[in-house]
C-alpha positions in Angstrom: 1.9 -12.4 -10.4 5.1 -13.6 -8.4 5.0 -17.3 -7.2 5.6 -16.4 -3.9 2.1 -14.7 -3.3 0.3 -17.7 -4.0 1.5 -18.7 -0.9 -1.5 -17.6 1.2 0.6 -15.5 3.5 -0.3 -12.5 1.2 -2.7 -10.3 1.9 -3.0 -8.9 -2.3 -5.0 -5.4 -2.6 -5.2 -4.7 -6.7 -5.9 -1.4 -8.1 -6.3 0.2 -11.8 -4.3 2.8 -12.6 -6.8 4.3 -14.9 -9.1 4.9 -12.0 -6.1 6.5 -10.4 -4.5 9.3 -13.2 -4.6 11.8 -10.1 -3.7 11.5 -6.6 -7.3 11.8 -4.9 -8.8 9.4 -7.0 -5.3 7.2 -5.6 -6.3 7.4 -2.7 -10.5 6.6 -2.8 -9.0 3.4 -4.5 -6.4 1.8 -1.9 -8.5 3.2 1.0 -11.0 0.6 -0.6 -8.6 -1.7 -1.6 -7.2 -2.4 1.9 -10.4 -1.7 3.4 -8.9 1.2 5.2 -11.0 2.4 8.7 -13.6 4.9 8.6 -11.4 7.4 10.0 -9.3 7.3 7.0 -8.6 10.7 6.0 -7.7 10.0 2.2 -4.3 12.1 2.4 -0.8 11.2 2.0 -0.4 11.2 6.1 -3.6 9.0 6.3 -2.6 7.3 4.2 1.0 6.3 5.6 -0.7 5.8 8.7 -3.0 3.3 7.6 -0.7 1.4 5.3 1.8 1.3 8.7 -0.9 -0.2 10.6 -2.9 -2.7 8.7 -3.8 -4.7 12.2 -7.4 -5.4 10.4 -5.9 -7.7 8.3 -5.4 -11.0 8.8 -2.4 -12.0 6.8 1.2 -11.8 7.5 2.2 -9.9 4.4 1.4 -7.5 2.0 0.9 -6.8 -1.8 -0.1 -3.6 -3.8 -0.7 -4.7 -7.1 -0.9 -1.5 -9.7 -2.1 -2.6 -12.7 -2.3 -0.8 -15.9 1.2 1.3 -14.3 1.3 3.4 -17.4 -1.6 5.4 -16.4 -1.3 5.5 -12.5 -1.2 9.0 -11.4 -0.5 10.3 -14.9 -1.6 13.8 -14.4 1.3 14.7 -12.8 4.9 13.1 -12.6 5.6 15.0 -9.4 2.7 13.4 -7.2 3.4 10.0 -8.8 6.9 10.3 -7.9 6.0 11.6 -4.0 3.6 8.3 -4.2 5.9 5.9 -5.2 8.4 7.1 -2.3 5.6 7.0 0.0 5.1 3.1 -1.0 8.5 2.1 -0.6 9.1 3.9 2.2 6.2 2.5 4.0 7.7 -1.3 1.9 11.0 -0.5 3.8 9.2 -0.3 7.2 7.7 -3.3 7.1 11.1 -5.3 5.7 12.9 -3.4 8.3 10.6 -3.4 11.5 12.2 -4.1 14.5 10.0 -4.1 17.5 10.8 -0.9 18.9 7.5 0.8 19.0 5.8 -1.3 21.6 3.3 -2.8 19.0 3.1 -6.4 20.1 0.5 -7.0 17.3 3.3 -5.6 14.3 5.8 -7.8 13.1 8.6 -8.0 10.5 6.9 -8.6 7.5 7.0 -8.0 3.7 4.6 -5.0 1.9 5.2 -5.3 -2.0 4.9 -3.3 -4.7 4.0 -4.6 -8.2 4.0 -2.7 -11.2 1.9 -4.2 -14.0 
């Protein structure tokens, strides 16, 4: 793990890859790995949503740790691939906040993404 999340700033959510070779098994896992709301919808727009919000957490920063990579969302390279640009998009909105949605509780902050 990076030195930098032993900081105590980092909120770290882990999941296994090999409970998640398909997309909806994905997203059961970091629905329960962030401790998503009960309205959680487990789909790609939920899940955005959620991972844009994240207000129940009290941390200032973020880490998704994938473990075992090799067998994350296996069953198909395309949902993998529209995954993976969902979680750096969402990584790029955090970095790149700026205030401009009248969320006084959001603030710059860093969401990563580790591979392992």
């Amino acid at each position: 793990m990076n030195n930098y999340l032993n900081s105590g700033d980092y909120f770290i959510a882990a999941i296994d890859g090999k409970k998640c070779v398909d997309i909806k098994s994905f997203l059961v896992e970091i629905g329960r790995a962030f401790s998503f709301p009960e309205h959680y919808g487990e789909n790609l727009d939920a899940l955005d949503d959620c991972l844009n919000d994240l207000d129940w957490i009290d941390k200032d920063n973020f880490a998704l740790i994938i473990n075992d990579y090799q067998s994350f969302i296996s069953e198909s390279e395309e949902d993998r691939m529209k995954v993976n640009d969902l979680l750096n998009d969402v990584s790029d909105e955090w970095k790149n906040y700026d205030g401009d949605d009248n969320d006084d509780n959001r603030k710059k902050s860093d969401f990563v993404i580790i591979h392992n």
